[in-house]
PDB file of N, CA, C and O in Angstrom:
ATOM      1  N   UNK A   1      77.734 116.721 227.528  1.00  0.00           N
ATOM      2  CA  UNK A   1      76.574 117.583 227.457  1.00  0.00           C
ATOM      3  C   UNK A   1      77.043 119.000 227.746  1.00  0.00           C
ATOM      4  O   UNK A   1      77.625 119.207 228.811  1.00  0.00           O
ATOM      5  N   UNK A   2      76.819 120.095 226.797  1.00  0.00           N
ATOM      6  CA  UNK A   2      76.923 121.210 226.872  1.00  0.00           C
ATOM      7  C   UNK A   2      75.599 121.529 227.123  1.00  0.00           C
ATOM      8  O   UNK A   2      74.564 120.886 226.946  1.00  0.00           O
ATOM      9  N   UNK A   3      75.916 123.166 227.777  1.00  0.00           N
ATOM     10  CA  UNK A   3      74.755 123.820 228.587  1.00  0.00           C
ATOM     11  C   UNK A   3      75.502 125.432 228.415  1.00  0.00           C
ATOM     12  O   UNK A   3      76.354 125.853 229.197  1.00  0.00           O
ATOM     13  N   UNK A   4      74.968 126.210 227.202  1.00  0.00           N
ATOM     14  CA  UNK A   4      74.858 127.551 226.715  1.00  0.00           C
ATOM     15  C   UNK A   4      73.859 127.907 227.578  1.00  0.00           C
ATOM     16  O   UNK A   4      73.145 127.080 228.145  1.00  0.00           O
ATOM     17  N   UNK A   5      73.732 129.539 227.757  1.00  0.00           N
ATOM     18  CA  UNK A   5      73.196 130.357 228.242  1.00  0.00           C
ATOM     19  C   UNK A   5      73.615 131.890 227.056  1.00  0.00           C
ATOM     20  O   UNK A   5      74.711 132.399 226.822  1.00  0.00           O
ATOM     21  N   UNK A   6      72.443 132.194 226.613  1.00  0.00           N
ATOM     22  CA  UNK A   6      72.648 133.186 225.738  1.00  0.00           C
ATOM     23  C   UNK A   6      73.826 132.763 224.587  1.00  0.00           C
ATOM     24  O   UNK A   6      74.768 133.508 224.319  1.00  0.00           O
ATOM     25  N   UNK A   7      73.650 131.684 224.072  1.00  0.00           N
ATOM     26  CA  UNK A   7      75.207 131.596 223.279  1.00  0.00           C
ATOM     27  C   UNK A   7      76.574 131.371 223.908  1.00  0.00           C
ATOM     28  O   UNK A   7      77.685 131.279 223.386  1.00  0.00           O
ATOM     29  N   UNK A   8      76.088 131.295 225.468  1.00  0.00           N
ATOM     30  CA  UNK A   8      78.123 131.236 225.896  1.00  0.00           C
ATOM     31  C   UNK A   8      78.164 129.885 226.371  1.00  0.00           C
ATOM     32  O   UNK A   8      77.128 129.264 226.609  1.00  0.00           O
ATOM     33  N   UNK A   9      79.357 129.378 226.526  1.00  0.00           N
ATOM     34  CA  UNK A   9      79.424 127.882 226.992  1.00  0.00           C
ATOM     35  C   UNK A   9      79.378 128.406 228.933  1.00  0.00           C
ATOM     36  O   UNK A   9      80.109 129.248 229.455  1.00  0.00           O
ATOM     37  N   UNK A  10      78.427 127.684 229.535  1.00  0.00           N
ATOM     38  CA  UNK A  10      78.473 127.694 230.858  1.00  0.00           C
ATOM     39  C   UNK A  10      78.478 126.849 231.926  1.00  0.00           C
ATOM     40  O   UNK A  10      78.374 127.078 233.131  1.00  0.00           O
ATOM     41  N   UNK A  11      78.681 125.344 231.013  1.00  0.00           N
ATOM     42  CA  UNK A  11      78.516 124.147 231.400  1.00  0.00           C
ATOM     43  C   UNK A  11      79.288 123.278 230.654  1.00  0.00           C
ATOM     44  O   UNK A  11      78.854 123.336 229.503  1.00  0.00           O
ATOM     45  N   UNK A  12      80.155 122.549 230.716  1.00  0.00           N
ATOM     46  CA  UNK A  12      80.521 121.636 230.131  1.00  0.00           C
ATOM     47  C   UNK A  12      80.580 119.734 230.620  1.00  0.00           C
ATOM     48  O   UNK A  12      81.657 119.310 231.041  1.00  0.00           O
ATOM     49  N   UNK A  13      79.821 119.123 230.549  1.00  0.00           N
ATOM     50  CA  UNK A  13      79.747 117.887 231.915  1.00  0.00           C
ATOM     51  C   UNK A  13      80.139 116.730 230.554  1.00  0.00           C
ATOM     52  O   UNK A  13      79.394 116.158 229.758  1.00  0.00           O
ATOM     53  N   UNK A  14      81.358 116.714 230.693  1.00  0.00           N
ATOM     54  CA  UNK A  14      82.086 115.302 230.277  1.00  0.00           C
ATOM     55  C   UNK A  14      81.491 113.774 230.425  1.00  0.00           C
ATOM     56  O   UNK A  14      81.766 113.428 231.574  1.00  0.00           O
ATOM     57  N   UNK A  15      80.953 112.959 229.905  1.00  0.00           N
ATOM     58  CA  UNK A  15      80.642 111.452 229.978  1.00  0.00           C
ATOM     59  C   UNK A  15      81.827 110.642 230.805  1.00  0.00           C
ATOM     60  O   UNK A  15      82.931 111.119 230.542  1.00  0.00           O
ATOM     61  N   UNK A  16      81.851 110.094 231.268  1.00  0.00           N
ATOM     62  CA  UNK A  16      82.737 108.778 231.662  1.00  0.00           C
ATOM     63  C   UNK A  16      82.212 107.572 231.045  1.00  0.00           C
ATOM     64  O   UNK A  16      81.074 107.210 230.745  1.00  0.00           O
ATOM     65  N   UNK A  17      83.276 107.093 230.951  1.00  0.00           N
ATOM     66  CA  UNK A  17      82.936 105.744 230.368  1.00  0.00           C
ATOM     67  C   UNK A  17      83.513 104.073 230.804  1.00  0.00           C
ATOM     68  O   UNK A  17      84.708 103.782 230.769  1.00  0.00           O
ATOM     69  N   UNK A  18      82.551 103.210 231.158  1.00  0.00           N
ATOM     70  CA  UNK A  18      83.529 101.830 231.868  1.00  0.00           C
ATOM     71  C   UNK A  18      83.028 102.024 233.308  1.00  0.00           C
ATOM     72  O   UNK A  18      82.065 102.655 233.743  1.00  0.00           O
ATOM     73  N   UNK A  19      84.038 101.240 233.955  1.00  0.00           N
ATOM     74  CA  UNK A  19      84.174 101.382 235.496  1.00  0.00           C
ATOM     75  C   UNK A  19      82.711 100.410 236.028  1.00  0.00           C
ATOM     76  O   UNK A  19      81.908  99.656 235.479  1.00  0.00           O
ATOM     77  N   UNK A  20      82.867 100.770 236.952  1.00  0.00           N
ATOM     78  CA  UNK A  20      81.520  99.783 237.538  1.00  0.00           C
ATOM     79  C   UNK A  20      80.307 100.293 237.434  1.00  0.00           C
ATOM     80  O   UNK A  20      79.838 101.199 238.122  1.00  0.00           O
ATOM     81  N   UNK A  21      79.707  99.612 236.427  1.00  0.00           N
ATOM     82  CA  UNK A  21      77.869  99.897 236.321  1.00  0.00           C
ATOM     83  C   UNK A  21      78.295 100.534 235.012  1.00  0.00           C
ATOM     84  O   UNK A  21      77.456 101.232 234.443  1.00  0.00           O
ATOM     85  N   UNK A  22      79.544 100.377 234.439  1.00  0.00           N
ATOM     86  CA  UNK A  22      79.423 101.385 233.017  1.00  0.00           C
ATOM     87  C   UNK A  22      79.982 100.034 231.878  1.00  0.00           C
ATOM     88  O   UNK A  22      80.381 100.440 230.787  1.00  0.00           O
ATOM     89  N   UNK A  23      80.015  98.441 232.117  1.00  0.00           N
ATOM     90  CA  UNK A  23      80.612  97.853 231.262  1.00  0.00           C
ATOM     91  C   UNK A  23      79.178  96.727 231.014  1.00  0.00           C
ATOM     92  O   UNK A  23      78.531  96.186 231.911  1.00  0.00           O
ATOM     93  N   UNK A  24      78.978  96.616 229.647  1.00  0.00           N
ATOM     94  CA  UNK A  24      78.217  95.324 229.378  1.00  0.00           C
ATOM     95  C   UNK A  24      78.619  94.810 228.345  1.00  0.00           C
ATOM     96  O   UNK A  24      78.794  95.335 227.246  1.00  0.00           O
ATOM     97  N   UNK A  25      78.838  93.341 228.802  1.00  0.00           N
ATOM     98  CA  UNK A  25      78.663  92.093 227.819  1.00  0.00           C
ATOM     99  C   UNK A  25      77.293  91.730 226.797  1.00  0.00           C
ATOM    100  O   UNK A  25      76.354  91.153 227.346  1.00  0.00           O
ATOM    101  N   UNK A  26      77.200  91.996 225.623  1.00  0.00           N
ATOM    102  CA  UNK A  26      76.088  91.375 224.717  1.00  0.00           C
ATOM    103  C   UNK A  26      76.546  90.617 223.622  1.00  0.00           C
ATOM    104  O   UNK A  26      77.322  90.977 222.737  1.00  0.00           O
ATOM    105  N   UNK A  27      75.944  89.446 223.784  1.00  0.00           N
ATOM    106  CA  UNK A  27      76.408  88.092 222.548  1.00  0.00           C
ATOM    107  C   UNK A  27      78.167  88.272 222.312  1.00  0.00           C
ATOM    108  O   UNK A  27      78.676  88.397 221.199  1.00  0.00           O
ATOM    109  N   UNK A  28      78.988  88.252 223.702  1.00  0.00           N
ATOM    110  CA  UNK A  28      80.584  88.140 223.499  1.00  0.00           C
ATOM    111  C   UNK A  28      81.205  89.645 222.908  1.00  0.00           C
ATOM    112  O   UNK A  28      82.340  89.764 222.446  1.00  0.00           O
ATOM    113  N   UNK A  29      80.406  90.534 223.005  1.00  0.00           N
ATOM    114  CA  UNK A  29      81.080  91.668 222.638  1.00  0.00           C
ATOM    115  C   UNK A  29      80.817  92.613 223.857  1.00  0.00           C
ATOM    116  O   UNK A  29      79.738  92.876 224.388  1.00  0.00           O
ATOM    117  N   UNK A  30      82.136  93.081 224.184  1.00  0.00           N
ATOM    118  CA  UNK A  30      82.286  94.286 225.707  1.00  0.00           C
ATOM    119  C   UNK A  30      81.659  95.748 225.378  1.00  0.00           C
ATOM    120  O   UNK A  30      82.548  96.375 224.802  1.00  0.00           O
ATOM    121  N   UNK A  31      80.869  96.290 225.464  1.00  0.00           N
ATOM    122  CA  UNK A  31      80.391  97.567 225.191  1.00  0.00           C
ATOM    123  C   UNK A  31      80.863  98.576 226.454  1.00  0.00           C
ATOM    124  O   UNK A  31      80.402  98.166 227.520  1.00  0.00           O
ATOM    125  N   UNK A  32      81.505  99.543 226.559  1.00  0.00           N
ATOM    126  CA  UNK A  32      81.996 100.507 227.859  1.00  0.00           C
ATOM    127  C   UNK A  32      80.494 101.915 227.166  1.00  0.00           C
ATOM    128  O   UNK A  32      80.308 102.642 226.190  1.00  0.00           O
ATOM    129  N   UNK A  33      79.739 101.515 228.603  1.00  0.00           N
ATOM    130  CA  UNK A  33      78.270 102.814 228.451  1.00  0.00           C
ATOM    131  C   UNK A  33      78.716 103.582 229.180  1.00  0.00           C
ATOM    132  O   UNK A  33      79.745 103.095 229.649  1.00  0.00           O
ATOM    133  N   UNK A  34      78.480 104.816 229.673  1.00  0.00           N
ATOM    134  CA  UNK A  34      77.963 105.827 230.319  1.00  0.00           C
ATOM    135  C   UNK A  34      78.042 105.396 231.487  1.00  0.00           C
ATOM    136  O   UNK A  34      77.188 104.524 231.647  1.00  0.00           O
ATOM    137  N   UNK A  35      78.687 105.584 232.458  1.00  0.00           N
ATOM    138  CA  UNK A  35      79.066 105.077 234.019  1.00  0.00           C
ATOM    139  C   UNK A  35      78.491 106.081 234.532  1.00  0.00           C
ATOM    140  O   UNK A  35      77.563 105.718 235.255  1.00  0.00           O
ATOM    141  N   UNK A  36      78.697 107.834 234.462  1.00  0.00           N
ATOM    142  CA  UNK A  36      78.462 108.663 234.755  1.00  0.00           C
ATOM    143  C   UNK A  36      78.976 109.934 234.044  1.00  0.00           C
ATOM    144  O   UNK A  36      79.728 109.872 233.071  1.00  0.00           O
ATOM    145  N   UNK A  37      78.490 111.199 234.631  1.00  0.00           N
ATOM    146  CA  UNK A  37      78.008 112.111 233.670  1.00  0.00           C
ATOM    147  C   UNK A  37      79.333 113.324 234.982  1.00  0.00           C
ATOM    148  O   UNK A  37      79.313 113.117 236.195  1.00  0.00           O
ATOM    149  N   UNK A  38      79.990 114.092 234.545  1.00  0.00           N
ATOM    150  CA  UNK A  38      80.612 114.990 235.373  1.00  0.00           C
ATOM    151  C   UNK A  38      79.727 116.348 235.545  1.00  0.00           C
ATOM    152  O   UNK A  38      79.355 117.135 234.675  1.00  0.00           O
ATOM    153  N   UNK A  39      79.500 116.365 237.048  1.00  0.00           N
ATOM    154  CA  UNK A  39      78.789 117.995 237.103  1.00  0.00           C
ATOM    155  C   UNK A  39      79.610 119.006 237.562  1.00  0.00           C
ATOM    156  O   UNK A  39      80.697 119.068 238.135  1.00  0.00           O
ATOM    157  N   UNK A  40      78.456 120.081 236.989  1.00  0.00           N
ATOM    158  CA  UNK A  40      79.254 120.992 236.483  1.00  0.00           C
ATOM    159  C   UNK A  40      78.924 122.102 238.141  1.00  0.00           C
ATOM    160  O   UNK A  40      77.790 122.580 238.140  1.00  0.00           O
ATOM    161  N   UNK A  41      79.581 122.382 239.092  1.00  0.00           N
ATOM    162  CA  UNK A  41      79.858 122.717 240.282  1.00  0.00           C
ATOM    163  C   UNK A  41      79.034 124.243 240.626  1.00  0.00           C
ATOM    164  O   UNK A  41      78.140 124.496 241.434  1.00  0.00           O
ATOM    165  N   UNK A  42      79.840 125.204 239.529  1.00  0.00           N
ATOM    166  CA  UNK A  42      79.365 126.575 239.452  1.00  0.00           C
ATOM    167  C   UNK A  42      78.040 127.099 239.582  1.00  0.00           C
ATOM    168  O   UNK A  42      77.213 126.607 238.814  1.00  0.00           O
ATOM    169  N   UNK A  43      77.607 128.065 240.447  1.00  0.00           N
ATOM    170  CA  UNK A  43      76.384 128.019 240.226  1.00  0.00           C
ATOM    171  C   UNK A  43      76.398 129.155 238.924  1.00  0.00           C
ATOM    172  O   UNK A  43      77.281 129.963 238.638  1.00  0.00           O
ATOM    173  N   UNK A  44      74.967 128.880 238.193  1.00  0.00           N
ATOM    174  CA  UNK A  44      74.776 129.886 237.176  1.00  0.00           C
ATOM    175  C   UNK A  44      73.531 130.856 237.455  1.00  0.00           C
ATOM    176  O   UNK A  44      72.365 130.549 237.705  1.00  0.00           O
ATOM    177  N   UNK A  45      73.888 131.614 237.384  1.00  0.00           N
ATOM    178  CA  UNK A  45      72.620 133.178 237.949  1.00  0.00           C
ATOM    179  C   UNK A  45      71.938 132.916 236.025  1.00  0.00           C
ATOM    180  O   UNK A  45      72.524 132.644 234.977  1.00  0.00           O
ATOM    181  N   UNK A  46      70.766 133.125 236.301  1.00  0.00           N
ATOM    182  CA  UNK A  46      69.696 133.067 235.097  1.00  0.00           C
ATOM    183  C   UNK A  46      68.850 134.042 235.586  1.00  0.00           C
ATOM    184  O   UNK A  46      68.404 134.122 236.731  1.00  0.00           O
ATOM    185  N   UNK A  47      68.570 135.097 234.249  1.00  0.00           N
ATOM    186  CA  UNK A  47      67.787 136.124 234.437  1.00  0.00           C
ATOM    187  C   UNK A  47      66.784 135.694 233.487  1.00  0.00           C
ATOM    188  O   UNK A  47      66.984 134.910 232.560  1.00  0.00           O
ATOM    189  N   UNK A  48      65.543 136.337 233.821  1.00  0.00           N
ATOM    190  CA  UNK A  48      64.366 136.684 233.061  1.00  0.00           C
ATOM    191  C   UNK A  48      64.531 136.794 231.316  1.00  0.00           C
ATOM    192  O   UNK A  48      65.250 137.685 230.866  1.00  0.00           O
ATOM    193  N   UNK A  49      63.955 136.015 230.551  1.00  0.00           N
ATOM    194  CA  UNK A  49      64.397 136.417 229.039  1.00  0.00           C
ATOM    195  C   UNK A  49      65.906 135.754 228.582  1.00  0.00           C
ATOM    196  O   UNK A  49      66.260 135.607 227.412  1.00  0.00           O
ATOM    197  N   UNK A  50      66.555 135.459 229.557  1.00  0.00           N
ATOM    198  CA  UNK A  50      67.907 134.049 229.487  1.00  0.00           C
ATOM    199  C   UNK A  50      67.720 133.425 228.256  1.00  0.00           C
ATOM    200  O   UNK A  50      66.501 133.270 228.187  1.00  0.00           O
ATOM    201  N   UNK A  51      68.342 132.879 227.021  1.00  0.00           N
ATOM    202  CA  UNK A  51      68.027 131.866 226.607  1.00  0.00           C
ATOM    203  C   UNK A  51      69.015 130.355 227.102  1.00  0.00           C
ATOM    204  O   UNK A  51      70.237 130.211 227.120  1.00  0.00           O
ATOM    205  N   UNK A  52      68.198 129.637 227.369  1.00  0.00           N
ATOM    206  CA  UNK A  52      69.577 128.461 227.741  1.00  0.00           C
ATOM    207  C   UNK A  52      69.160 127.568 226.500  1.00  0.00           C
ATOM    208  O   UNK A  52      68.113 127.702 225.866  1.00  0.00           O
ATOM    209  N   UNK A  53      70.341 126.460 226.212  1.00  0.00           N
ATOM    210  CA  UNK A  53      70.425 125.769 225.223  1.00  0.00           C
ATOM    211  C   UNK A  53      71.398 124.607 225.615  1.00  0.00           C
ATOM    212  O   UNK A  53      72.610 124.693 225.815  1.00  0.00           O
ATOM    213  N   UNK A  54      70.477 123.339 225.690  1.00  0.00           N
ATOM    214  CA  UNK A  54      71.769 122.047 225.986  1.00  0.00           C
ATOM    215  C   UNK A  54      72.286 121.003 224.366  1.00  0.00           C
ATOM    216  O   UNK A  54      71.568 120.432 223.545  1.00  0.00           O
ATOM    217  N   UNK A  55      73.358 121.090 224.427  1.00  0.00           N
ATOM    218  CA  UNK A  55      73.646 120.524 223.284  1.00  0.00           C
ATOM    219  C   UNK A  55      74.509 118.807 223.970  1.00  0.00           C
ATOM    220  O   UNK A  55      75.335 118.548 224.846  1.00  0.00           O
ATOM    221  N   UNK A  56      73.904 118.205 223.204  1.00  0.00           N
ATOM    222  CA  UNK A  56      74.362 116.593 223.659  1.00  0.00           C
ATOM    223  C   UNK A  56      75.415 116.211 222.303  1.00  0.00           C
ATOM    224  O   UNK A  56      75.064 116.471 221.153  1.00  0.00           O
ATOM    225  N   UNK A  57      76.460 115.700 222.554  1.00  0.00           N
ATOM    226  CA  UNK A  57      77.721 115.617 221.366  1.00  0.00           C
ATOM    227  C   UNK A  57      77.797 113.927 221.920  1.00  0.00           C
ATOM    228  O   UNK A  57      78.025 113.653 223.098  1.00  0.00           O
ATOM    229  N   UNK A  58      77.568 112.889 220.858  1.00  0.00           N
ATOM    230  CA  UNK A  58      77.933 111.399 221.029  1.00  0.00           C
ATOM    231  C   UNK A  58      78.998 111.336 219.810  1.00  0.00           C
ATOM    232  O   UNK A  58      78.930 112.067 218.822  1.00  0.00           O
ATOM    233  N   UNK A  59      80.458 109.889 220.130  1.00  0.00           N
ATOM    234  CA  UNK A  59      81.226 109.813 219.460  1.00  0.00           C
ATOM    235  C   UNK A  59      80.923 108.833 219.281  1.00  0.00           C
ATOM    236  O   UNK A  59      81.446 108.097 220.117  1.00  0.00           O
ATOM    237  N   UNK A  60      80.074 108.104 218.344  1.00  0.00           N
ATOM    238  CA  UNK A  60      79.908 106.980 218.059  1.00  0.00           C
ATOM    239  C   UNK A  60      80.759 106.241 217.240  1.00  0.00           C
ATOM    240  O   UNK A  60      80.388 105.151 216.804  1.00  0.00           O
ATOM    241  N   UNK A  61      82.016 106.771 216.942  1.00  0.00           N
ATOM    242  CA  UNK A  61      83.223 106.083 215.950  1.00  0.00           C
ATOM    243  C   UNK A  61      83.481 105.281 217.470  1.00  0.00           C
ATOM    244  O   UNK A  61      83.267 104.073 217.573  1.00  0.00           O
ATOM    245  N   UNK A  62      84.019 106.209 218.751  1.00  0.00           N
ATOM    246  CA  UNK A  62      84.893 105.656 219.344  1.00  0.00           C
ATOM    247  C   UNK A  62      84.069 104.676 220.991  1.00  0.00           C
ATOM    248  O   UNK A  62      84.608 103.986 221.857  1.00  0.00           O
ATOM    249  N   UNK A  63      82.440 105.135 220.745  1.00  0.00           N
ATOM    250  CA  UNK A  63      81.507 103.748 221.391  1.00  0.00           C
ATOM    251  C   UNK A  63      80.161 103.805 220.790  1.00  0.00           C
ATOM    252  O   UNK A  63      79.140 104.427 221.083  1.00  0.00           O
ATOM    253  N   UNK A  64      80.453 103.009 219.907  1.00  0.00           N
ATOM    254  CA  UNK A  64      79.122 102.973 218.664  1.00  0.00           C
ATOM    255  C   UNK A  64      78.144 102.067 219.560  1.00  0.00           C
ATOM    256  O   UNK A  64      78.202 101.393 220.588  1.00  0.00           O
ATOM    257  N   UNK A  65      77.151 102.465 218.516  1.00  0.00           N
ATOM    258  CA  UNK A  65      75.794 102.578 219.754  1.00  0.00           C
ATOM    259  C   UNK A  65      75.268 100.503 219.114  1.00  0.00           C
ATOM    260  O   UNK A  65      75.271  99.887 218.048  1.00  0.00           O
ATOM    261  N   UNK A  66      74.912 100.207 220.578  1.00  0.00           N
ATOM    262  CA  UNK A  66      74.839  98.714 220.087  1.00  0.00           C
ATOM    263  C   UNK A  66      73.285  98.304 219.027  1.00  0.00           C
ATOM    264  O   UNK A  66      72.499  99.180 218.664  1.00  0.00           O
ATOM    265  N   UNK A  67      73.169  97.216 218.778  1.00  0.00           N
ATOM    266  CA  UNK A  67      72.299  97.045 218.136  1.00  0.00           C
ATOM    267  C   UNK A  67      71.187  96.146 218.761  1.00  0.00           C
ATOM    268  O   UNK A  67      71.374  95.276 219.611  1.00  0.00           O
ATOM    269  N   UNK A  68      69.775  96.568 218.091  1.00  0.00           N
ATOM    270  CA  UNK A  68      68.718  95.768 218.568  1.00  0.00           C
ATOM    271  C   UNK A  68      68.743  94.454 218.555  1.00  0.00           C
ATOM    272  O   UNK A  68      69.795  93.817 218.500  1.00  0.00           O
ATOM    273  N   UNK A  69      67.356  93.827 218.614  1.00  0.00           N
ATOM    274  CA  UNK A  69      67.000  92.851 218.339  1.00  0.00           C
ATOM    275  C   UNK A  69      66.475  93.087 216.826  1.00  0.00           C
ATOM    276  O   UNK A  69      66.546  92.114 216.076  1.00  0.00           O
ATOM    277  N   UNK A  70      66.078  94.009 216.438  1.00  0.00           N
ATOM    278  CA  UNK A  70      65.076  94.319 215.484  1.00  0.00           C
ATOM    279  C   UNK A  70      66.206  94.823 214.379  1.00  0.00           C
ATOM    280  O   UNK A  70      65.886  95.136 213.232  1.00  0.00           O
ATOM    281  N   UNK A  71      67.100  94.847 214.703  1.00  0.00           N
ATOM    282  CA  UNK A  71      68.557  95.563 213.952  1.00  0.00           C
ATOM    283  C   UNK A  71      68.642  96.444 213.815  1.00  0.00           C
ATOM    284  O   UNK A  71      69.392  96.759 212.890  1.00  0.00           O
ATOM    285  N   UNK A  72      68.060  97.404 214.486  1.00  0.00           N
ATOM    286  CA  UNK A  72      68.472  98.774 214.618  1.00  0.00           C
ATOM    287  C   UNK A  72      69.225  98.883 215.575  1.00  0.00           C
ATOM    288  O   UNK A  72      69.510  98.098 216.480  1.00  0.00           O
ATOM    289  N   UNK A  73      69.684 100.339 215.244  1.00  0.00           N
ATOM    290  CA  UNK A  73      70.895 100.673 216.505  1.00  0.00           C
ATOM    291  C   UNK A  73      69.971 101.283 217.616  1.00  0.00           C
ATOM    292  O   UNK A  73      68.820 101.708 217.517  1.00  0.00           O
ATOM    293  N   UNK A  74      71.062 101.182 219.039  1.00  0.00           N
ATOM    294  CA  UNK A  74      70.008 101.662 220.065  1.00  0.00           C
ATOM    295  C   UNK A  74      70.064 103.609 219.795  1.00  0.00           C
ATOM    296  O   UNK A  74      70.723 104.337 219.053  1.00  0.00           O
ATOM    297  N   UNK A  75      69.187 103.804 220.657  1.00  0.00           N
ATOM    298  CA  UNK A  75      69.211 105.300 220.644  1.00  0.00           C
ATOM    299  C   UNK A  75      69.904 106.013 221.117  1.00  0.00           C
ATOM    300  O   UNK A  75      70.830 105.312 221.525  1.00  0.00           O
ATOM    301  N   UNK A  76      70.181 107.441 221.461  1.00  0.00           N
ATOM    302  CA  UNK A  76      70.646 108.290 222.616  1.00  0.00           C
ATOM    303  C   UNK A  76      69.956 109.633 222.393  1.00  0.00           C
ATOM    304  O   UNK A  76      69.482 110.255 221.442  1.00  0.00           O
ATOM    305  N   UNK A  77      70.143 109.823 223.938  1.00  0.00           N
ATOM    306  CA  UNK A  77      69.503 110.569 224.179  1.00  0.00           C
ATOM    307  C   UNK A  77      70.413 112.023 225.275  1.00  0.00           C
ATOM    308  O   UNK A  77      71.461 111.726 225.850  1.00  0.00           O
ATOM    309  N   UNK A  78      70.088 112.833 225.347  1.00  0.00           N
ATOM    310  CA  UNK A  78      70.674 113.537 226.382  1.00  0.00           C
ATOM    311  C   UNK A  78      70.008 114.340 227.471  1.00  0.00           C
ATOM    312  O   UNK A  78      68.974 114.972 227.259  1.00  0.00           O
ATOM    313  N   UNK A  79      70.557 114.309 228.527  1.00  0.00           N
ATOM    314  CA  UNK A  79      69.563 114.589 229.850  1.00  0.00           C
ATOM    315  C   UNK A  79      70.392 115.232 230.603  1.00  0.00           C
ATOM    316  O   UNK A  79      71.554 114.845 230.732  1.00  0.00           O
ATOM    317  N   UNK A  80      69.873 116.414 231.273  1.00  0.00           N
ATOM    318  CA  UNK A  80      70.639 117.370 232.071  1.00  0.00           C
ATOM    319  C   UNK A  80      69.767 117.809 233.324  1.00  0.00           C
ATOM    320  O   UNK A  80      68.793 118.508 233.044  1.00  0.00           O
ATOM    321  N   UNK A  81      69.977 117.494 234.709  1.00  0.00           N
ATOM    322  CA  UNK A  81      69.034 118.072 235.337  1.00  0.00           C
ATOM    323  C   UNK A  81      69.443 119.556 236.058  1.00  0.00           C
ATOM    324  O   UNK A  81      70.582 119.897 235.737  1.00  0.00           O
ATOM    325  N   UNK A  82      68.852 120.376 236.838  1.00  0.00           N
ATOM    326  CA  UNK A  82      68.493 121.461 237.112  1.00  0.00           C
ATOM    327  C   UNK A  82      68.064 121.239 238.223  1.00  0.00           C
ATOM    328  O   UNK A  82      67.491 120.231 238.637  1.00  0.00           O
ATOM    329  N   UNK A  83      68.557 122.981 239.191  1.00  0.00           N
ATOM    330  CA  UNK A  83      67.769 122.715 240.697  1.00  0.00           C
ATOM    331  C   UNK A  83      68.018 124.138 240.376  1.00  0.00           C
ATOM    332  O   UNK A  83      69.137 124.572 240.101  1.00  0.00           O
ATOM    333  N   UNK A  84      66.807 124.938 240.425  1.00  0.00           N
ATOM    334  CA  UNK A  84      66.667 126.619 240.506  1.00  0.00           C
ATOM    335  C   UNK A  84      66.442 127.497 242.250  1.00  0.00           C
ATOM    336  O   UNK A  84      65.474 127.256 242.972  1.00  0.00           O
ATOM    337  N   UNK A  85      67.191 128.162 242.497  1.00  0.00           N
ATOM    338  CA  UNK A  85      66.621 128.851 243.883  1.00  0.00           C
ATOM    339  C   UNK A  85      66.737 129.987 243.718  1.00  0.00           C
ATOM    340  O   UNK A  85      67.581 130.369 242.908  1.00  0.00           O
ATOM    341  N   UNK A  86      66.033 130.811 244.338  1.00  0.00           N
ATOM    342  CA  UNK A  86      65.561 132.362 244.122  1.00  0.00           C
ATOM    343  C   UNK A  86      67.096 132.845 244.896  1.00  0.00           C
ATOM    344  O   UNK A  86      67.676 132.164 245.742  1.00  0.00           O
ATOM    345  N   UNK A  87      67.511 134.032 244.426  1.00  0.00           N
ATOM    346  CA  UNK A  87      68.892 134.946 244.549  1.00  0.00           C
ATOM    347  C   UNK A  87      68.183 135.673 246.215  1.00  0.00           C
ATOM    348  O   UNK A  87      67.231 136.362 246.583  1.00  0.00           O
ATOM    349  N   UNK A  88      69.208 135.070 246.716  1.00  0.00           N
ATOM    350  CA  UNK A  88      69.194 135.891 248.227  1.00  0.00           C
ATOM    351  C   UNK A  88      69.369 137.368 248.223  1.00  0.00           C
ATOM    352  O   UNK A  88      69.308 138.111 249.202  1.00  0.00           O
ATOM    353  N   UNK A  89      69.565 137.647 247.140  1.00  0.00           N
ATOM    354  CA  UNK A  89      70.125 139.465 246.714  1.00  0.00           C
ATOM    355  C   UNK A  89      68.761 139.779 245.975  1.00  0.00           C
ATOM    356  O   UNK A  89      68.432 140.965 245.930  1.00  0.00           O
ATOM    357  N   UNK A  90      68.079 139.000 245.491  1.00  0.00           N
ATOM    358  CA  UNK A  90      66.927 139.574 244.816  1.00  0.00           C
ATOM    359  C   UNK A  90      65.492 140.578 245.596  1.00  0.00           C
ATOM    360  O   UNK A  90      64.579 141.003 244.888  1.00  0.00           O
TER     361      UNK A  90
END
């Protein structure tokens, strides 16, 4: 998950994949999901009129997305959370 601010990259939070709570078995086939998400540490100052923009990038060649019951593939989605506090300098 990328996270622009005005057009610049200001976030970059890498997927993990596997590990514990990230592996499932369905009908004999191993699927490695989303274990966790890497955050991104920095704080980012956001002004008034900011544009931010999150862009979600899936490689589904290299963990294709499993399939329903209904035979469709499952979905994805991308999710980024946020914690805003007012600038002690403001």
């Amino acid at each position: 998950m990328n996270l622009y601010m005005n057009d610049k990259l200001v976030c970059n939070s890498q997927a993990v994949y596997g590990g514990k709570g990230g592996v499932l078995v369905e009908d004999g086939k191993t699927w490695e999901t989303i274990s966790r998400m890497e955050e991104c540490q920095k704080p980012i100052k956001v002004k008034k009129n900011d544009l931010l923009k999150m862009v979600a990038v899936y490689d589904i060649e290299k963990h294709p997305l499993r399939a329903q019951a209904t035979g469709e593939r499952a979905e994805e989605m991308g999710i980024m959370t946020f914690s805003f506090v007012p600038d002690k300098d403001a």
